[in-house]
PDB file of N, CA, C and O in Angstrom:
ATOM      1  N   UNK A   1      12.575  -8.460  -6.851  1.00  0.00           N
ATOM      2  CA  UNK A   1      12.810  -8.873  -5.488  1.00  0.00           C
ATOM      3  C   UNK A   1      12.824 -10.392  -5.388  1.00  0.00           C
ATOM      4  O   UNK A   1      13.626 -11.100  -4.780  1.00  0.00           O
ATOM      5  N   UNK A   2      11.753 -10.744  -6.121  1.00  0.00           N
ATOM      6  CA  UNK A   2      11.825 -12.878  -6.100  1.00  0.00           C
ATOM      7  C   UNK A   2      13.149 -12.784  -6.760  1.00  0.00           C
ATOM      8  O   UNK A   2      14.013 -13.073  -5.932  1.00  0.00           O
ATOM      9  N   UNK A   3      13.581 -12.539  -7.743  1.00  0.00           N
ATOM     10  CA  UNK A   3      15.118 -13.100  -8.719  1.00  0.00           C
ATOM     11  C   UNK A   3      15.712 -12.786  -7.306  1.00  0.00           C
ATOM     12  O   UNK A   3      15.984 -13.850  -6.750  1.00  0.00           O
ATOM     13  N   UNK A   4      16.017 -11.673  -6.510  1.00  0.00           N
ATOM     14  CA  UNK A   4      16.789 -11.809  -5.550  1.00  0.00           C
ATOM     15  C   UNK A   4      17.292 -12.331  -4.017  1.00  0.00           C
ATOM     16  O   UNK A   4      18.299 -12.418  -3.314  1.00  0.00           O
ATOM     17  N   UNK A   5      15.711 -12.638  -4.029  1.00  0.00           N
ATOM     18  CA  UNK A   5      16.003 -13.489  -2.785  1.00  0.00           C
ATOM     19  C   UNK A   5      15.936 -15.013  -2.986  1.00  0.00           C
ATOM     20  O   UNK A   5      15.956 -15.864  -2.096  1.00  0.00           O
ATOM     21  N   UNK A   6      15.844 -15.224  -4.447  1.00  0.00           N
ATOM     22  CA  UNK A   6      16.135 -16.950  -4.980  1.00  0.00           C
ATOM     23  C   UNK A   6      17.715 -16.783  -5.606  1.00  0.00           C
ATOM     24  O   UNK A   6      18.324 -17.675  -6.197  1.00  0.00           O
ATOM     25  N   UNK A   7      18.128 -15.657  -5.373  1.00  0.00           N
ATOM     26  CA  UNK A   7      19.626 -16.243  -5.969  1.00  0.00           C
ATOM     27  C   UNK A   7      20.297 -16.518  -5.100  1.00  0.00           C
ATOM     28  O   UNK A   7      20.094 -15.913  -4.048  1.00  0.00           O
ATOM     29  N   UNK A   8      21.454 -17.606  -5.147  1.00  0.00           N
ATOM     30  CA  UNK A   8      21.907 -18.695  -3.899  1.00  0.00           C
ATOM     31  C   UNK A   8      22.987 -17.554  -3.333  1.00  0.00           C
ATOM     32  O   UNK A   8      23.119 -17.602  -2.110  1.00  0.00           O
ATOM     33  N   UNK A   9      23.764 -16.561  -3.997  1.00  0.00           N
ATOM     34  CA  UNK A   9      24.915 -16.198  -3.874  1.00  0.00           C
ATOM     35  C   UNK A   9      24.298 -14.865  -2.606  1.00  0.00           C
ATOM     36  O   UNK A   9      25.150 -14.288  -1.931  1.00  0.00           O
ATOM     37  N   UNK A  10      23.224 -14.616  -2.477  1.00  0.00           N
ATOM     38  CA  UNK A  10      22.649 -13.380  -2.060  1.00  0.00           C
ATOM     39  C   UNK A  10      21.925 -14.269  -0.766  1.00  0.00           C
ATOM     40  O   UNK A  10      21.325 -13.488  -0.028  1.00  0.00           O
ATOM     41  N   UNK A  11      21.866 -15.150  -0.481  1.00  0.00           N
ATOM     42  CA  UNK A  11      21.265 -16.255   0.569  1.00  0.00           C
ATOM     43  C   UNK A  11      21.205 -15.846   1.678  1.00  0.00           C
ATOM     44  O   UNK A  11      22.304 -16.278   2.023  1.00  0.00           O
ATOM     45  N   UNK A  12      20.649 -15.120   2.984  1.00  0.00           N
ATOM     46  CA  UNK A  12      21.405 -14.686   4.267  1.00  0.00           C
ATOM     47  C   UNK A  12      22.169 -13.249   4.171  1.00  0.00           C
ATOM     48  O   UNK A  12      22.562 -12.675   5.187  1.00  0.00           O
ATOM     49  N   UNK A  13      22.349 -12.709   2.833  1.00  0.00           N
ATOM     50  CA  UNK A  13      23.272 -11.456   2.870  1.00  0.00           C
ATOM     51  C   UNK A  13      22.187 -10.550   2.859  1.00  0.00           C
ATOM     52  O   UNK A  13      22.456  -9.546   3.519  1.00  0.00           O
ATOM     53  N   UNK A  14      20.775 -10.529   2.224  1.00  0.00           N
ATOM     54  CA  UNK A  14      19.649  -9.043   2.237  1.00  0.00           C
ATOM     55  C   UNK A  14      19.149  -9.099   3.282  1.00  0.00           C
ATOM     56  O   UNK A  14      18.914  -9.954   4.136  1.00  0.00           O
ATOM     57  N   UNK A  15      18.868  -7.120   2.983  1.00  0.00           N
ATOM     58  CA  UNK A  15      17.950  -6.777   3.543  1.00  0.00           C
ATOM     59  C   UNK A  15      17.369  -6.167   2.496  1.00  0.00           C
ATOM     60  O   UNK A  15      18.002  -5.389   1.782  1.00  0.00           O
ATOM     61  N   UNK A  16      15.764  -6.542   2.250  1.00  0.00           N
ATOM     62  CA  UNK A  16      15.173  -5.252   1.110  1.00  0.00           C
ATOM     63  C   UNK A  16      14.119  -4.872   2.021  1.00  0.00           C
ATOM     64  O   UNK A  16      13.754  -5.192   3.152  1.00  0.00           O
ATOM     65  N   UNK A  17      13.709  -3.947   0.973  1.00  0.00           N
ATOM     66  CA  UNK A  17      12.247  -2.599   1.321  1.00  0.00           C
ATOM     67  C   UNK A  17      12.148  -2.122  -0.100  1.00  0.00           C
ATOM     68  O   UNK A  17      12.971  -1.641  -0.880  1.00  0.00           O
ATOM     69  N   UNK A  18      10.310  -2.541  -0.216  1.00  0.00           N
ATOM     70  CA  UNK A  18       9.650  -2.040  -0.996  1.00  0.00           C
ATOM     71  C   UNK A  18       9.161  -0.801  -0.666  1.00  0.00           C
ATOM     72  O   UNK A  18       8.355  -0.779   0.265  1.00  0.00           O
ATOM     73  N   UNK A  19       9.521   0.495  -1.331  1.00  0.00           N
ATOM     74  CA  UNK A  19       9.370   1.795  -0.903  1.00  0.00           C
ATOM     75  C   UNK A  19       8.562   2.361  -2.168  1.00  0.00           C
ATOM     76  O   UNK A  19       9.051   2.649  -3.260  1.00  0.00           O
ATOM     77  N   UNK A  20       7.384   2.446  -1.829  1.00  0.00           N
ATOM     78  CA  UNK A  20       6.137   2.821  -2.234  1.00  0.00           C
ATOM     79  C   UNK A  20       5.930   4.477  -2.181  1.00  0.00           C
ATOM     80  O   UNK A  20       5.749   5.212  -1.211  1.00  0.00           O
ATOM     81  N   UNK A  21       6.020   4.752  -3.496  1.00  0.00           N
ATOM     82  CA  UNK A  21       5.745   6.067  -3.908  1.00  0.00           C
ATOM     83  C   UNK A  21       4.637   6.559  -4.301  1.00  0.00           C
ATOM     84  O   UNK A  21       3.725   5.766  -4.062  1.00  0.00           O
ATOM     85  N   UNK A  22       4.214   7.698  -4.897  1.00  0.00           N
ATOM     86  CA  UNK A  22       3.608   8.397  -6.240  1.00  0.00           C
ATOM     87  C   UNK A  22       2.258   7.262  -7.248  1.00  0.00           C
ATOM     88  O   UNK A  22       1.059   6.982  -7.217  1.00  0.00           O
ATOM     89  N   UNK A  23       3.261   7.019  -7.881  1.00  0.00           N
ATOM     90  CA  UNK A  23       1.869   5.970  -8.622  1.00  0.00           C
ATOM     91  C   UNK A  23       1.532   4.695  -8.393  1.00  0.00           C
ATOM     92  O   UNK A  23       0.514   4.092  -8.734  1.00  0.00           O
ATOM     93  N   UNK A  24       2.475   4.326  -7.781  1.00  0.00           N
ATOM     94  CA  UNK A  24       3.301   2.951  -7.352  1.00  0.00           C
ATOM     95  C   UNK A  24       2.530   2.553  -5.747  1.00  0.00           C
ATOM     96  O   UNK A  24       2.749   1.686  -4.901  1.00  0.00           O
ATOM     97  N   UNK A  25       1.362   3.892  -5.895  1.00  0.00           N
ATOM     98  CA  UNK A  25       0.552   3.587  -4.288  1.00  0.00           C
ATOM     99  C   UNK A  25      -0.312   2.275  -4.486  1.00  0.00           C
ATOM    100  O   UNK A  25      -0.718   1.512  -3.610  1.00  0.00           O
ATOM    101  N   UNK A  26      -0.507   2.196  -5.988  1.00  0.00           N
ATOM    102  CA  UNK A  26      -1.522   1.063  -6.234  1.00  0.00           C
ATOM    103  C   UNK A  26      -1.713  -0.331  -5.730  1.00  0.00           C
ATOM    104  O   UNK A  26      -2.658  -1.042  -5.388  1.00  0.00           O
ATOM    105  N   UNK A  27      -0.550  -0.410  -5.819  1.00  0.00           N
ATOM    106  CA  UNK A  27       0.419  -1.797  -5.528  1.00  0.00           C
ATOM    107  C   UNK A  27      -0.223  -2.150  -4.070  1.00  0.00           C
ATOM    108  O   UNK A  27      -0.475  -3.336  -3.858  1.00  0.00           O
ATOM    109  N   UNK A  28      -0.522  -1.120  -2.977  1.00  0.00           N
ATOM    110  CA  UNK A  28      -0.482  -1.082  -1.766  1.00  0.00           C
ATOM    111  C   UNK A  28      -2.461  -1.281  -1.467  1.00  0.00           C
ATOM    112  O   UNK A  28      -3.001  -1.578  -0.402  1.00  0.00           O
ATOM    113  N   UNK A  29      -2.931  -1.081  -2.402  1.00  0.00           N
ATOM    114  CA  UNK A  29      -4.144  -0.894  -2.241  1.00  0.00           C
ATOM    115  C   UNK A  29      -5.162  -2.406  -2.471  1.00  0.00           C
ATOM    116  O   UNK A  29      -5.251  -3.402  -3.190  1.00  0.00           O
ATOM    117  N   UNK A  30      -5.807  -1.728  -1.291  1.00  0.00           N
ATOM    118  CA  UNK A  30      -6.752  -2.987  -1.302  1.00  0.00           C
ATOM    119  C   UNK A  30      -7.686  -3.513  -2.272  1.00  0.00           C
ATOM    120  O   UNK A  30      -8.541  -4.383  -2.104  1.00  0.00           O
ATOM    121  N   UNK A  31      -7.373  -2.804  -3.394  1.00  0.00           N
ATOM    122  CA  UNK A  31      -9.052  -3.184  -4.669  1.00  0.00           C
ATOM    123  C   UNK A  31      -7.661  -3.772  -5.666  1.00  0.00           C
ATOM    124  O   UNK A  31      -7.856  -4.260  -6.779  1.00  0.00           O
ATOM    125  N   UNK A  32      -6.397  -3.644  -5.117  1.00  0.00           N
ATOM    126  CA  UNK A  32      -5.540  -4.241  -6.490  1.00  0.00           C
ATOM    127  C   UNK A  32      -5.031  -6.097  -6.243  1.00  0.00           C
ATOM    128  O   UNK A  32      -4.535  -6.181  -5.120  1.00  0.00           O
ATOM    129  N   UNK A  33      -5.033  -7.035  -6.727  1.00  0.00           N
ATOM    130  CA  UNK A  33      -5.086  -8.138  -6.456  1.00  0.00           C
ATOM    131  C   UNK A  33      -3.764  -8.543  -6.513  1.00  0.00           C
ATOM    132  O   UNK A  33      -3.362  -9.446  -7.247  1.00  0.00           O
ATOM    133  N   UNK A  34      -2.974  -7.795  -5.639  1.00  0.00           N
ATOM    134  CA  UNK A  34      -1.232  -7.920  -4.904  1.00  0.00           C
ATOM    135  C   UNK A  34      -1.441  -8.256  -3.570  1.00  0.00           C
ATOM    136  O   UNK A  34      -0.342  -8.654  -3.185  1.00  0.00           O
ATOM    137  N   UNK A  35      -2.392  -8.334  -2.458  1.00  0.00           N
ATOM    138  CA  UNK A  35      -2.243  -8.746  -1.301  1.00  0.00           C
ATOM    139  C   UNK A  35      -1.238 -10.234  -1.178  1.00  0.00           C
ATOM    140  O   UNK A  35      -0.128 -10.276  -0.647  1.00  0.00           O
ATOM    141  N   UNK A  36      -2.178 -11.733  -2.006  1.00  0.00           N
ATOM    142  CA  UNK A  36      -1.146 -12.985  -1.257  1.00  0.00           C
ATOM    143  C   UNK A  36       0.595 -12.517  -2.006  1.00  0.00           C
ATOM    144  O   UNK A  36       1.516 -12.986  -1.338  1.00  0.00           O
ATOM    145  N   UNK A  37       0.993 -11.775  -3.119  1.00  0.00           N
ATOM    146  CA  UNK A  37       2.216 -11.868  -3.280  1.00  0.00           C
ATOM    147  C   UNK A  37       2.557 -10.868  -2.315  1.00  0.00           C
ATOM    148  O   UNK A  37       3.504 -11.256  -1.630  1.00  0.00           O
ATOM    149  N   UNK A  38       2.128  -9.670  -1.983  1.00  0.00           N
ATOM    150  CA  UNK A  38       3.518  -8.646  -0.883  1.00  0.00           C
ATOM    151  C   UNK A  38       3.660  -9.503   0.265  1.00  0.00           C
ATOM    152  O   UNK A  38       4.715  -9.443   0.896  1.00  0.00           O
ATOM    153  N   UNK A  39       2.451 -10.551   0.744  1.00  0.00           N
ATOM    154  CA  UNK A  39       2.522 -11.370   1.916  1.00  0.00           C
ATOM    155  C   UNK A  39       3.751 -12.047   1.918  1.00  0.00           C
ATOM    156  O   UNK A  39       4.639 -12.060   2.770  1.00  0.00           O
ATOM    157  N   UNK A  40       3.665 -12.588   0.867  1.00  0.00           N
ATOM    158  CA  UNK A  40       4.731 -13.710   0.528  1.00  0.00           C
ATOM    159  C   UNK A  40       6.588 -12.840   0.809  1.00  0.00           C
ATOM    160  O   UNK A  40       7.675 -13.262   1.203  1.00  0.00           O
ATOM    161  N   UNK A  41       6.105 -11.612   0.378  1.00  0.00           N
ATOM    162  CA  UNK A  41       7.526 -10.834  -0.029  1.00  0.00           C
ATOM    163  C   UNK A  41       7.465 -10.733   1.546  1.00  0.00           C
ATOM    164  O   UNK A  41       8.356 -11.404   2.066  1.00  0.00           O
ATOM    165  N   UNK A  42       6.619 -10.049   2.475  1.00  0.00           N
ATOM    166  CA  UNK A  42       6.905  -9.751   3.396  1.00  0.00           C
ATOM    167  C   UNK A  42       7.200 -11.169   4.763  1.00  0.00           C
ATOM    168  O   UNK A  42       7.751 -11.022   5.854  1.00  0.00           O
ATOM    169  N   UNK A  43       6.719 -12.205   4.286  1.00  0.00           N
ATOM    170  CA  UNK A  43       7.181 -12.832   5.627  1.00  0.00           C
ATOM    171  C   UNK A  43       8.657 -13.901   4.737  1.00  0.00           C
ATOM    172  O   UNK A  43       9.069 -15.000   5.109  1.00  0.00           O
ATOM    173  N   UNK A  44       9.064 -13.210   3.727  1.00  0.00           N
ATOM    174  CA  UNK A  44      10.276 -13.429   3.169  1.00  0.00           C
ATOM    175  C   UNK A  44      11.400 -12.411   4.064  1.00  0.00           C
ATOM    176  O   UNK A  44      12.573 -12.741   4.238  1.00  0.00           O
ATOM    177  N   UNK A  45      10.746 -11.014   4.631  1.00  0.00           N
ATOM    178  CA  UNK A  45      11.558 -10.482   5.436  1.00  0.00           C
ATOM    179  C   UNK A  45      11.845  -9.199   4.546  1.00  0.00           C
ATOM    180  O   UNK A  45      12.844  -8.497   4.705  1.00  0.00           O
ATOM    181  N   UNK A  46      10.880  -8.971   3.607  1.00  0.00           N
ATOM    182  CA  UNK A  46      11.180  -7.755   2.812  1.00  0.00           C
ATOM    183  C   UNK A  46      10.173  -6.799   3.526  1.00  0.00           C
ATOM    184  O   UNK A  46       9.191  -7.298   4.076  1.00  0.00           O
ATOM    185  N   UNK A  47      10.348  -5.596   3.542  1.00  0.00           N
ATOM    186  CA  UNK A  47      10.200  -4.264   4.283  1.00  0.00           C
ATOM    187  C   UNK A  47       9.244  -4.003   3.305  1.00  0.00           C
ATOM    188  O   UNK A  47       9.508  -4.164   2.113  1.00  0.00           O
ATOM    189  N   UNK A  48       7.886  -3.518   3.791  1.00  0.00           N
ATOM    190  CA  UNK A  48       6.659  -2.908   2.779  1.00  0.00           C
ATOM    191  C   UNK A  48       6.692  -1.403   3.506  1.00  0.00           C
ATOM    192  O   UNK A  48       6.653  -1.288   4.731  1.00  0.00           O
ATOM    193  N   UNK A  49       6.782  -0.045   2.417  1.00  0.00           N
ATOM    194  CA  UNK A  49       7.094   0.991   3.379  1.00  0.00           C
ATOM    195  C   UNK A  49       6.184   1.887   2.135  1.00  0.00           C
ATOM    196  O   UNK A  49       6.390   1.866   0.921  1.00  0.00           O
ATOM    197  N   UNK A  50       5.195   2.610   2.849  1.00  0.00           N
ATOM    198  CA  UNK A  50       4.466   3.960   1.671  1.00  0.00           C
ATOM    199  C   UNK A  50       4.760   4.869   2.198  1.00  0.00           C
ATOM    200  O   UNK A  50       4.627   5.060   3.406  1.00  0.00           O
ATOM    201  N   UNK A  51       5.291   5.737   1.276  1.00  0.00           N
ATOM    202  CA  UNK A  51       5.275   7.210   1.549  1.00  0.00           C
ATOM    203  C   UNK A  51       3.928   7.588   1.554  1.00  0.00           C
ATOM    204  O   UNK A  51       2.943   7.346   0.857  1.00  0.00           O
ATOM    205  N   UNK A  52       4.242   8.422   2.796  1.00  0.00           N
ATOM    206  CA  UNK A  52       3.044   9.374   3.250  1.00  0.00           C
ATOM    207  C   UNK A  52       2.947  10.572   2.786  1.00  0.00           C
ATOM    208  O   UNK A  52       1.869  11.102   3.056  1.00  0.00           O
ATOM    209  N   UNK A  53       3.682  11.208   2.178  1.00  0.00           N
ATOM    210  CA  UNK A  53       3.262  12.461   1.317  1.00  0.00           C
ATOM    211  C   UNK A  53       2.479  12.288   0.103  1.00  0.00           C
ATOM    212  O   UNK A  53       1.828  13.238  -0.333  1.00  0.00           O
ATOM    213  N   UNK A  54       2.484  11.160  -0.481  1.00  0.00           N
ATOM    214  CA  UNK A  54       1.517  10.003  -1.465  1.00  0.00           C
ATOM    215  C   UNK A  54       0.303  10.506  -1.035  1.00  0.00           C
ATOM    216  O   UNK A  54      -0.249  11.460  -1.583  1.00  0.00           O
ATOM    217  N   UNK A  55      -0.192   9.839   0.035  1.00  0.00           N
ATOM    218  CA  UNK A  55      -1.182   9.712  -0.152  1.00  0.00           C
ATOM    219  C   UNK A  55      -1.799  11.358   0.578  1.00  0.00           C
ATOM    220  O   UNK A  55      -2.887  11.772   0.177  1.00  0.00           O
ATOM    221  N   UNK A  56      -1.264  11.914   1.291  1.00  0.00           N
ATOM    222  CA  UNK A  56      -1.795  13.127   1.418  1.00  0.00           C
ATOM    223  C   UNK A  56      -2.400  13.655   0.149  1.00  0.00           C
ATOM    224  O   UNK A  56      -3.573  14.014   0.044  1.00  0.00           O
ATOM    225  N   UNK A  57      -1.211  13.678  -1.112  1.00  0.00           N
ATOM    226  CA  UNK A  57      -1.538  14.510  -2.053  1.00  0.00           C
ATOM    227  C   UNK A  57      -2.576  13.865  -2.949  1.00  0.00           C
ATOM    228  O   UNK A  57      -3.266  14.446  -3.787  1.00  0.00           O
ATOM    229  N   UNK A  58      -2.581  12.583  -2.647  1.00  0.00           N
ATOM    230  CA  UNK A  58      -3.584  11.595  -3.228  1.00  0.00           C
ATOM    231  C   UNK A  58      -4.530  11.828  -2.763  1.00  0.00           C
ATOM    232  O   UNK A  58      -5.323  11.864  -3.704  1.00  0.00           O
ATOM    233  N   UNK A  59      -5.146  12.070  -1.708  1.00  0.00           N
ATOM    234  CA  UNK A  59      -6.491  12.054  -0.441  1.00  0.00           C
ATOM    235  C   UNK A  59      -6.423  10.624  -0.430  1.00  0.00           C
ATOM    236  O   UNK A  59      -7.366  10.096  -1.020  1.00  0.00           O
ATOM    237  N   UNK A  60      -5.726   9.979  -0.016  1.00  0.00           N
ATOM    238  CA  UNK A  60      -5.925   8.335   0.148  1.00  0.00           C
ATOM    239  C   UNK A  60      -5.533   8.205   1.622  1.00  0.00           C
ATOM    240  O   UNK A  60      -4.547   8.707   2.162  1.00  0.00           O
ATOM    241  N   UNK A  61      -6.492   7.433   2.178  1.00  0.00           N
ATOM    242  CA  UNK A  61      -6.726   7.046   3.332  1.00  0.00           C
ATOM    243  C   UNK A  61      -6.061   5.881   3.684  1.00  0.00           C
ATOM    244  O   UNK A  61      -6.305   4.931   2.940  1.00  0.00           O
ATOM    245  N   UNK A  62      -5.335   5.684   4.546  1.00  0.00           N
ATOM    246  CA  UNK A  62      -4.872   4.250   4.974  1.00  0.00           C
ATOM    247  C   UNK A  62      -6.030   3.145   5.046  1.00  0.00           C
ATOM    248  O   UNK A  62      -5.781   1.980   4.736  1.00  0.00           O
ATOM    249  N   UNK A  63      -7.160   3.501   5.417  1.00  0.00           N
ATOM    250  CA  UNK A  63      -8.249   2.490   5.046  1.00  0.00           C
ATOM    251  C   UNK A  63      -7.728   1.691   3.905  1.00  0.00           C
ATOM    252  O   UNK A  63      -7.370   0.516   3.992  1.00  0.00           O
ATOM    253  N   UNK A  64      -7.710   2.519   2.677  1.00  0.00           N
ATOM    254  CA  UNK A  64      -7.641   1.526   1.267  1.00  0.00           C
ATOM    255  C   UNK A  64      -6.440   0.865   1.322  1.00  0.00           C
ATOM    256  O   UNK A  64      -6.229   0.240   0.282  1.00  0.00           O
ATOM    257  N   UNK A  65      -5.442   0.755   2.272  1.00  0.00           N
ATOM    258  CA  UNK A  65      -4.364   0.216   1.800  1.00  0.00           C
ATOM    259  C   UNK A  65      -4.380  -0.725   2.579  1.00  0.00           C
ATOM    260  O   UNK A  65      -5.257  -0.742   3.442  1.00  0.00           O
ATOM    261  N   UNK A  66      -3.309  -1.897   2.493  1.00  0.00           N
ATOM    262  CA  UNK A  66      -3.314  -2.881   3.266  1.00  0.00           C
ATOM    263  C   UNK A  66      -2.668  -2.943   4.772  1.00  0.00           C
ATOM    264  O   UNK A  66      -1.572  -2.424   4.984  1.00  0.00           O
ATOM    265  N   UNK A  67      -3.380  -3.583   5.768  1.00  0.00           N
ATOM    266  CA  UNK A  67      -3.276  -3.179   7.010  1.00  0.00           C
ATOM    267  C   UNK A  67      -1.706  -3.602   7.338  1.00  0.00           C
ATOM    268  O   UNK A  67      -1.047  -3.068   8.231  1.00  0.00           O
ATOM    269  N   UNK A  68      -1.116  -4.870   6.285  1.00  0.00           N
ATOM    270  CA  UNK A  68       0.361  -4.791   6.716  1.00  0.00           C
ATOM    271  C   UNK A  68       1.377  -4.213   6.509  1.00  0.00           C
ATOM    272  O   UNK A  68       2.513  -4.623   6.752  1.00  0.00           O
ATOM    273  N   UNK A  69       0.968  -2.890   5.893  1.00  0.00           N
ATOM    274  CA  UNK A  69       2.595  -2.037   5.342  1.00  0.00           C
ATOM    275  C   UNK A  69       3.036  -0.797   6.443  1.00  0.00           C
ATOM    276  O   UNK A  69       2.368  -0.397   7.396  1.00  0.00           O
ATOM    277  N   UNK A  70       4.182  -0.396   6.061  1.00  0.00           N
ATOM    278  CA  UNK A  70       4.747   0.545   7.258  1.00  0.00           C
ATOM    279  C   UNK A  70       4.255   1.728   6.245  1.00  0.00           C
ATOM    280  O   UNK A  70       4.019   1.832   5.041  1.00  0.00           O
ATOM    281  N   UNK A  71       4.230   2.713   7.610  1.00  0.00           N
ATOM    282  CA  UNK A  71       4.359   4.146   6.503  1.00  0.00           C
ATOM    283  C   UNK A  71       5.519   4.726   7.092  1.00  0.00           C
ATOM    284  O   UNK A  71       5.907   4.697   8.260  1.00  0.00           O
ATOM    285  N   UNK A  72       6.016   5.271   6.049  1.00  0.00           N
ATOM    286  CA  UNK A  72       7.726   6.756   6.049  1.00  0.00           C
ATOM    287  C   UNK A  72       6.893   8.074   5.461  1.00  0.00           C
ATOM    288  O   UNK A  72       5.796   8.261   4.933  1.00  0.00           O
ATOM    289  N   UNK A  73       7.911   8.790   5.809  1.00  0.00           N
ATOM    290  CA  UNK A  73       6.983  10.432   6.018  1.00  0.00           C
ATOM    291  C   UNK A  73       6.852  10.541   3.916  1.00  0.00           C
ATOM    292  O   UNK A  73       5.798  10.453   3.286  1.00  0.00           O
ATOM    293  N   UNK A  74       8.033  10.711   3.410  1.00  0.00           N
ATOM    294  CA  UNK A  74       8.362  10.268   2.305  1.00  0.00           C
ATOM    295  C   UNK A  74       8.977   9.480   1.348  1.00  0.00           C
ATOM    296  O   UNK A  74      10.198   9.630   1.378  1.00  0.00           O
ATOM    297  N   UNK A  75       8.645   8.804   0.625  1.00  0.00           N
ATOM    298  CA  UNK A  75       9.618   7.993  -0.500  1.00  0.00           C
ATOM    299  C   UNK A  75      11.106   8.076  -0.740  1.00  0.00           C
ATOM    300  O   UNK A  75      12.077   7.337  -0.578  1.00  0.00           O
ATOM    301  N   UNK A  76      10.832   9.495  -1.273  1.00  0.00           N
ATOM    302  CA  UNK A  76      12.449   9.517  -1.895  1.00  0.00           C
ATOM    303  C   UNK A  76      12.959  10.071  -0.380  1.00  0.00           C
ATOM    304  O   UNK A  76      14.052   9.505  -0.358  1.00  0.00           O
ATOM    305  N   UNK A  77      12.907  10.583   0.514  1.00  0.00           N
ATOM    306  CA  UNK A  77      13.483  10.695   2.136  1.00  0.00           C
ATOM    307  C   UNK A  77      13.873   8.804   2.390  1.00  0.00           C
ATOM    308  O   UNK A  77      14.959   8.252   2.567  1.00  0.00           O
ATOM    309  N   UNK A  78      12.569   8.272   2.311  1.00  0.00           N
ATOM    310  CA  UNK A  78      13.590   6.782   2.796  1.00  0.00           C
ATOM    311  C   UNK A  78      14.493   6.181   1.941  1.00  0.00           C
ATOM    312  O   UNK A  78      15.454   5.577   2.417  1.00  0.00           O
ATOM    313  N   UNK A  79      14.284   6.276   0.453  1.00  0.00           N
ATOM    314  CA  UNK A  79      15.303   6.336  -0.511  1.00  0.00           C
ATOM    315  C   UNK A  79      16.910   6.411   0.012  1.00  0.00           C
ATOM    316  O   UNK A  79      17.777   5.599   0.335  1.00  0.00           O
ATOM    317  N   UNK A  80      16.745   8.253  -0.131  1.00  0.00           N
ATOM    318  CA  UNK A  80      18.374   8.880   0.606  1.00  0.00           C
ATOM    319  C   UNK A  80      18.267   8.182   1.239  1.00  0.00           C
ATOM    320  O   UNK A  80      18.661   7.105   0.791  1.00  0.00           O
ATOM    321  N   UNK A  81      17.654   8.115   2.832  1.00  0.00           N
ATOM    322  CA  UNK A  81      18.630   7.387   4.078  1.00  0.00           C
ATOM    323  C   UNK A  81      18.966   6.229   3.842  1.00  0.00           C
ATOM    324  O   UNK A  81      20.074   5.836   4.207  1.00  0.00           O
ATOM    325  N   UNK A  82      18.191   5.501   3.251  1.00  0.00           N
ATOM    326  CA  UNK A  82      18.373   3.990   3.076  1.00  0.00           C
ATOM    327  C   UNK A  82      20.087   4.266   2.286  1.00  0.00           C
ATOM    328  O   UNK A  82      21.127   3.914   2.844  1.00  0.00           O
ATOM    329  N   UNK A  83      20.024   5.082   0.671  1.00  0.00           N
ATOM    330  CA  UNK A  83      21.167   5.075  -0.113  1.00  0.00           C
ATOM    331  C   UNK A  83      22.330   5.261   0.935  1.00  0.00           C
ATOM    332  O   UNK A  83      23.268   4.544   0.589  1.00  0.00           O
ATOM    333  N   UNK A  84      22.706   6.175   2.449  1.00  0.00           N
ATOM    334  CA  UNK A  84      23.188   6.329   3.267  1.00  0.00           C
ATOM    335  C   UNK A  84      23.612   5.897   4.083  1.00  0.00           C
ATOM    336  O   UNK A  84      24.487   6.316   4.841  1.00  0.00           O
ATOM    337  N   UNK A  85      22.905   4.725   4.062  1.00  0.00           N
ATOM    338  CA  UNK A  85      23.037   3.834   4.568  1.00  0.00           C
ATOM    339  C   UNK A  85      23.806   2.555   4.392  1.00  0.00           C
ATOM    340  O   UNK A  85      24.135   1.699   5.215  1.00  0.00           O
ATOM    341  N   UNK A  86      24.025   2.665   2.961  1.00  0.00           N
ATOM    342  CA  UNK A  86      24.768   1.568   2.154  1.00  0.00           C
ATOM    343  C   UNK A  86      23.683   1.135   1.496  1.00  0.00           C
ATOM    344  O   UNK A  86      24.081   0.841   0.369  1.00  0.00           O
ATOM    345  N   UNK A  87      22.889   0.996   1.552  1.00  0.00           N
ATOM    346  CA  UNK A  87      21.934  -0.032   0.512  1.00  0.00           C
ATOM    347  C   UNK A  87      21.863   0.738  -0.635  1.00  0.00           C
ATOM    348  O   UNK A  87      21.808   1.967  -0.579  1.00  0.00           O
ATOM    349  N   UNK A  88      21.859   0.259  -1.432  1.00  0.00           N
ATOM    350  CA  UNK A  88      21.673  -0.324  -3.254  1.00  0.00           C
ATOM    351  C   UNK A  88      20.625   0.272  -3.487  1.00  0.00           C
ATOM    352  O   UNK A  88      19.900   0.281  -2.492  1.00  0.00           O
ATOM    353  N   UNK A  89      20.107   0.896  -4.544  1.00  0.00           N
ATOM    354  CA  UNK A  89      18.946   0.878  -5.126  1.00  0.00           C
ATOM    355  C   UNK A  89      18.404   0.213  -6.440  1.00  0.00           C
ATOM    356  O   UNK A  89      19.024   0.196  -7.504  1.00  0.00           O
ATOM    357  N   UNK A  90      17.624  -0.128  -6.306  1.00  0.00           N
ATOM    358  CA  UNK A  90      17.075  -0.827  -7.504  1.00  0.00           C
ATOM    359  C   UNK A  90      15.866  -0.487  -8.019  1.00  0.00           C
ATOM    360  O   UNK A  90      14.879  -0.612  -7.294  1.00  0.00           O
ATOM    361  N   UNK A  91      15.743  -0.061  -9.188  1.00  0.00           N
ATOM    362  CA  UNK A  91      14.517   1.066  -9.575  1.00  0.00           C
ATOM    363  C   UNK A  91      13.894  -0.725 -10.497  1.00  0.00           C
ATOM    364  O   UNK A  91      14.576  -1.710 -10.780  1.00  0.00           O
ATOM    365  N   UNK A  92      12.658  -0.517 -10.675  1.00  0.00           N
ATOM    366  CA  UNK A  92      12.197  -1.598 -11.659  1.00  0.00           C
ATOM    367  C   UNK A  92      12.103  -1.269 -12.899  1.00  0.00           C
ATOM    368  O   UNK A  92      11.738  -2.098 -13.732  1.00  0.00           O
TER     369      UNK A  92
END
């Protein structure tokens, strides 16, 4: 996501969303030491989004996660619509 919102040619043209799945809940959690970078991603204008079927099946409480992310019902559901949308996917 940084390579892409520092490349000049892509300047004004995104929109991203970090769409938070399955194992990838970690990222979102408050004991993991990612809070100042998603900040950074997010008042860059990038979309922080967890699936909520995650953490059901997880027993994870929105407590542990950080108070600035969105939740979607599921991952791969905002995935499709997003892909439906026209947007790109980019797996890491």
């Amino acid at each position: 996501m940084k390579n892409a919102l520092a490349d000049p040619r892509l300047q004004g043209k995104l929109q991203l969303e970090l769409v938070v799945f399955g194992g990838g809940v970690d990222v979102f959690r408050k004991s993991q030491p990612y809070e100042a970078e998603l900040r950074a991603l997010q008042q860059q204008g990038v979309l922080l989004a967890q699936g909520q079927n995650t953490m059901k099946e997880r027993q994870i409480s929105p407590d542990e996660l950080f108070a600035f992310i969105a939740y979607v019902p599921t991952g791969n559901g905002e995935l499709i619509i997003r892909q439906q949308q026209g947007w790109a996917l980019v797996h890491p």
